[in-house]
C-alpha positions in Angstrom: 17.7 9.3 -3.0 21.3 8.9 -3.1 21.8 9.5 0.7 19.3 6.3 1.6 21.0 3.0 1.8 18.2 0.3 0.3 18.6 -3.2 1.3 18.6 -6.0 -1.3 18.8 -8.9 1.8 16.5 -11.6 0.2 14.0 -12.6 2.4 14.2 -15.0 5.3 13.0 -15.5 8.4 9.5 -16.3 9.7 7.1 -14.5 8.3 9.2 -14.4 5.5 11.3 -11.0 4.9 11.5 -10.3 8.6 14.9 -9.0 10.0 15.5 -7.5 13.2 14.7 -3.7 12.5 11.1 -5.3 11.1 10.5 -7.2 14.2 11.5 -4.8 16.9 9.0 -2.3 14.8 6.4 -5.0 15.3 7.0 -5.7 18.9 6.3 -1.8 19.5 3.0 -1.0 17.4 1.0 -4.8 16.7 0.1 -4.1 20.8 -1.0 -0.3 20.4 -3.0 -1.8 16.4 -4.4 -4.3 18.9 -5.0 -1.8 21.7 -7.6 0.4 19.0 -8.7 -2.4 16.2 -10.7 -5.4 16.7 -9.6 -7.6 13.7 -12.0 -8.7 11.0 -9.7 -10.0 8.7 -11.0 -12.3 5.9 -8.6 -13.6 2.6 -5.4 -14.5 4.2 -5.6 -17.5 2.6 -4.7 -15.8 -1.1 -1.6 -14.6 0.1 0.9 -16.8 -1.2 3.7 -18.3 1.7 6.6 -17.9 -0.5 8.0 -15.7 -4.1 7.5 -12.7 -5.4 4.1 -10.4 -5.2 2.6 -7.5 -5.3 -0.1 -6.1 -2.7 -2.8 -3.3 -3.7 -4.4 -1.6 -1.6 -6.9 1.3 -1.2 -5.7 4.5 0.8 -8.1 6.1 3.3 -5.7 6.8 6.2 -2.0 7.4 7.9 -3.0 4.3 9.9 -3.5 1.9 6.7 0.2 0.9 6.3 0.4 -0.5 9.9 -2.8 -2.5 9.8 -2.0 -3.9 6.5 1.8 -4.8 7.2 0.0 -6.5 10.5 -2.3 -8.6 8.8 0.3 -10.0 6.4 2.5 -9.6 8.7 0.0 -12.8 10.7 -0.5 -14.3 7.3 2.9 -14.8 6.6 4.9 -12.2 4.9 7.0 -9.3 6.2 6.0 -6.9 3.0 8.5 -4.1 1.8 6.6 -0.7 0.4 7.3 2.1 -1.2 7.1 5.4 1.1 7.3 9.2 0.9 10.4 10.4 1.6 9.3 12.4 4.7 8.9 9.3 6.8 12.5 8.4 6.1 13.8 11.9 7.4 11.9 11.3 11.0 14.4 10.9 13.5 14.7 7.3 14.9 12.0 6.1 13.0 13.5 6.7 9.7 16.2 5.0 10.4 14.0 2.0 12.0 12.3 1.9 8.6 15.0 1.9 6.2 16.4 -0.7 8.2 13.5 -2.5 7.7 13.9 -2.9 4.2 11.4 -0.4 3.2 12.2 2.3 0.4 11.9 6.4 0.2 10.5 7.6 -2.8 10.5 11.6 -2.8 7.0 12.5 -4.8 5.9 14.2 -7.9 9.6 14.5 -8.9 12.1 13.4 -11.7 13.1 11.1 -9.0 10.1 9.3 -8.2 10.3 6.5 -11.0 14.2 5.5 -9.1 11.8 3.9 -6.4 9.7 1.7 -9.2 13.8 0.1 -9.8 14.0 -0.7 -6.3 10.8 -2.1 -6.2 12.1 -4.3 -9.2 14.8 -5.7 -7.5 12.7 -6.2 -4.6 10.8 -8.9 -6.5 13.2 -10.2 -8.5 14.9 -11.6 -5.1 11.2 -12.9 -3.9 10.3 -10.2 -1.6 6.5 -9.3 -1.0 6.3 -5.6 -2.2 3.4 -3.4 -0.9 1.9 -0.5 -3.3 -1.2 2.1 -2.7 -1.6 2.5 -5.9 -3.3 6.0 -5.8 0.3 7.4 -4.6 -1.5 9.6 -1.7 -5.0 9.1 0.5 -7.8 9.0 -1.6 -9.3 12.7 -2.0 -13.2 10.9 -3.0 -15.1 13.0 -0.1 -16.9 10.1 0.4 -13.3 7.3 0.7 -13.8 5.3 -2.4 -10.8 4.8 -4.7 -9.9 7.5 -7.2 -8.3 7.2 -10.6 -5.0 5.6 -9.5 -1.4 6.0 -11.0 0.1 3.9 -13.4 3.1 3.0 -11.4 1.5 0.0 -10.4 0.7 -2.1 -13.8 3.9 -0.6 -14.9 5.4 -2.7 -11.9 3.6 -5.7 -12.3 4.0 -6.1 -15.7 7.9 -5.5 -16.1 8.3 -8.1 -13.4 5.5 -10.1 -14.7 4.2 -10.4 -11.0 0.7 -11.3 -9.5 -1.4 -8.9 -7.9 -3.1 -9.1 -4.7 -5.7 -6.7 -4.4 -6.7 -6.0 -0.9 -9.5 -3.2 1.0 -9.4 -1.9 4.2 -11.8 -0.1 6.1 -12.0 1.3 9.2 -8.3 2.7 10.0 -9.6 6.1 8.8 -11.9 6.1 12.0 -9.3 5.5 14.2 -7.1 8.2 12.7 -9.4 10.4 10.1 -7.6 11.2 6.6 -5.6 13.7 6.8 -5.5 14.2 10.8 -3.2 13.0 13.6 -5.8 12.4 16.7 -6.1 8.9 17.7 -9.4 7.2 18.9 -8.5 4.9 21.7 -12.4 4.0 22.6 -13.7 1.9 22.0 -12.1 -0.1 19.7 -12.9 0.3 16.0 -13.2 -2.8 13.7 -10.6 -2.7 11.3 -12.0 -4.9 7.8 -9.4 -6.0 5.4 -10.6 -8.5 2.7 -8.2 -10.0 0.2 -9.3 -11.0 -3.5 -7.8 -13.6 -5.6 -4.4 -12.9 -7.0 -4.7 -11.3 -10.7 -3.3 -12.1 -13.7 -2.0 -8.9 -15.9 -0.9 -11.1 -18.7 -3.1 -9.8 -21.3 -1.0 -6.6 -20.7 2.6 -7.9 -20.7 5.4 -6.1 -23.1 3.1 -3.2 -22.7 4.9 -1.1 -20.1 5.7 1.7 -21.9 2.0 1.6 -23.5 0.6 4.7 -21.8 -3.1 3.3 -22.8 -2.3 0.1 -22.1 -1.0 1.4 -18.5 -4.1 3.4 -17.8 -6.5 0.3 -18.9 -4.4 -2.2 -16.4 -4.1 0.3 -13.7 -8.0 0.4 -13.9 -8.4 -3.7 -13.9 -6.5 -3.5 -10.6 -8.4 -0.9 -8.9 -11.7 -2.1 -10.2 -10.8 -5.6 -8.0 -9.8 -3.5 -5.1 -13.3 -1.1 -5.1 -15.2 -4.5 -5.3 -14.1 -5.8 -2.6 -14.5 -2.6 -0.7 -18.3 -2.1 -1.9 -18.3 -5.7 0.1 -16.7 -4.5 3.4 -18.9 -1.2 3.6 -22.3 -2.9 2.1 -22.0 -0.1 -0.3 -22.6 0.9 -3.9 -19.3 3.0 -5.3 -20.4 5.9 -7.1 -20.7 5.8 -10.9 -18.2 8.5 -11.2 -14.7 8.0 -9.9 -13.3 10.6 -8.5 -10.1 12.1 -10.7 -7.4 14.0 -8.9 -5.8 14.8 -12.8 -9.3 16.7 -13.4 -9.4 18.3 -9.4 -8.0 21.1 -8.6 -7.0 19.7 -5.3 -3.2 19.3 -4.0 -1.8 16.0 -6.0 -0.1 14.8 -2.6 -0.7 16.0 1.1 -3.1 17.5 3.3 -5.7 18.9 0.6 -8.0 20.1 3.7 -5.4 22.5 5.3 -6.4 26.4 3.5 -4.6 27.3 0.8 
């Protein structure tokens, strides 16, 4: 990661964290969200104006970052995330990006836990950082959350930061997981629901407590599979799907043939 240039700018601006990179990326794609997605947006009010936080989210699509970084983006906040390094190397858009405050992490590798420092800092000057916790889209056949990674609680509880958890549903329709085919009409309802911020005290000075990583990890995504069983009127399964026990690719497209 040492060619990327990550910003430490506190935040400013309305919605907080906004600078001009973020809001000429904004001015492009919010019209084309608006253009497929008919907001259903409910929670806004537990995002918090000001300081640092974390958001969680569950991971069904390409299309989930822009939705959610819209909807916060409306409630407030100009979020920072965490994103796989291939975005970064895009031409024009990378650059767009990184300006934007946002940071490459490059997968599965030795480097990987660099991107959980930046994320640190991140906080530590109040910004609002954006995680999908499962590191990749989900690979449940049926789009419920899978057993997510531990970067997460490790986060939140070295920075002793809130969680938001957050579901989305509905972006996976409009561009299917996995795929890169739009669908324009008619427009689908995108659902995000926010839950109440939680409270990962009961697990701080435990960061390097593998079981204590695994049980927060599972708190979190526990909140964020509740709230989805709300938005699709659904039961989870009792089983949660577990990419350490699939023989499925950890990261990428796991429908192309191999």
């Amino acid at each position: 990661m040492a060619e990327y240039k990550v910003s430490y700018a506190p935040p400013v601006g309305k919605p907080l964290g906004t600078n001009f990179a973020f809001k000429l990326g904004t001015k492009v794609v919010i019209p084309i969200l608006n253009c497929v997605g008919k907001k259903q947006w409910r929670g806004g009010e537990n995002i918090p104006k000001s300081g640092k936080i974390i958001i969680a989210s569950n991971h069904i699509s390409y299309l989930d970052v822009l939705f959610l970084t819209h909807f916060l983006y409306r409630n407030g906040r100009a979020p920072r995330y965490i994103g796989k390094e291939g975005v970064f190397k895009t031409p024009l858009i990378g650059k767009i990006v990184l300006a934007a405050g946002m940071v490459p992490v490059i997968r599965e590798s030795k480097d990987a836990a660099k991107a959980l420092d930046h994320a640190v800092r991140l906080l530590e000057i109040g910004h609002c950082v954006g995680v999908y916790p499962e590191g990749t889209l989900t690979r449940d056949p049926n789009g419920w959350p899978m057993v997510a990674k531990t970067g997460l609680a490790r986060l939140a509880i070295t920075t002793k930061t809130q969680v938001i958890p957050i579901a989305q549903w509905g972006s996976q329709i409009v561009m299917p997981t996995y795929e890169k085919k739009v669908k324009f009409f008619p427009r689908t309802p995108i659902k995000i629901l926010v839950g109440k911020p939680l409270d990962l005290s009961p697990w701080y000075g435990k960061e390097n407590d593998a079981a204590a990583l695994i049980e927060a990890t599972a708190f979190v995504m526990k909140a964020i599979t509740d709230l989805l069983e709300e938005l699709r009127g659904e039961k989870r399964p009792i089983e949660i799907f577990d990419p350490h026990n699939s023989n499925l690719p950890r990261t990428g497209n796991f429908k192309k043939k191999r």
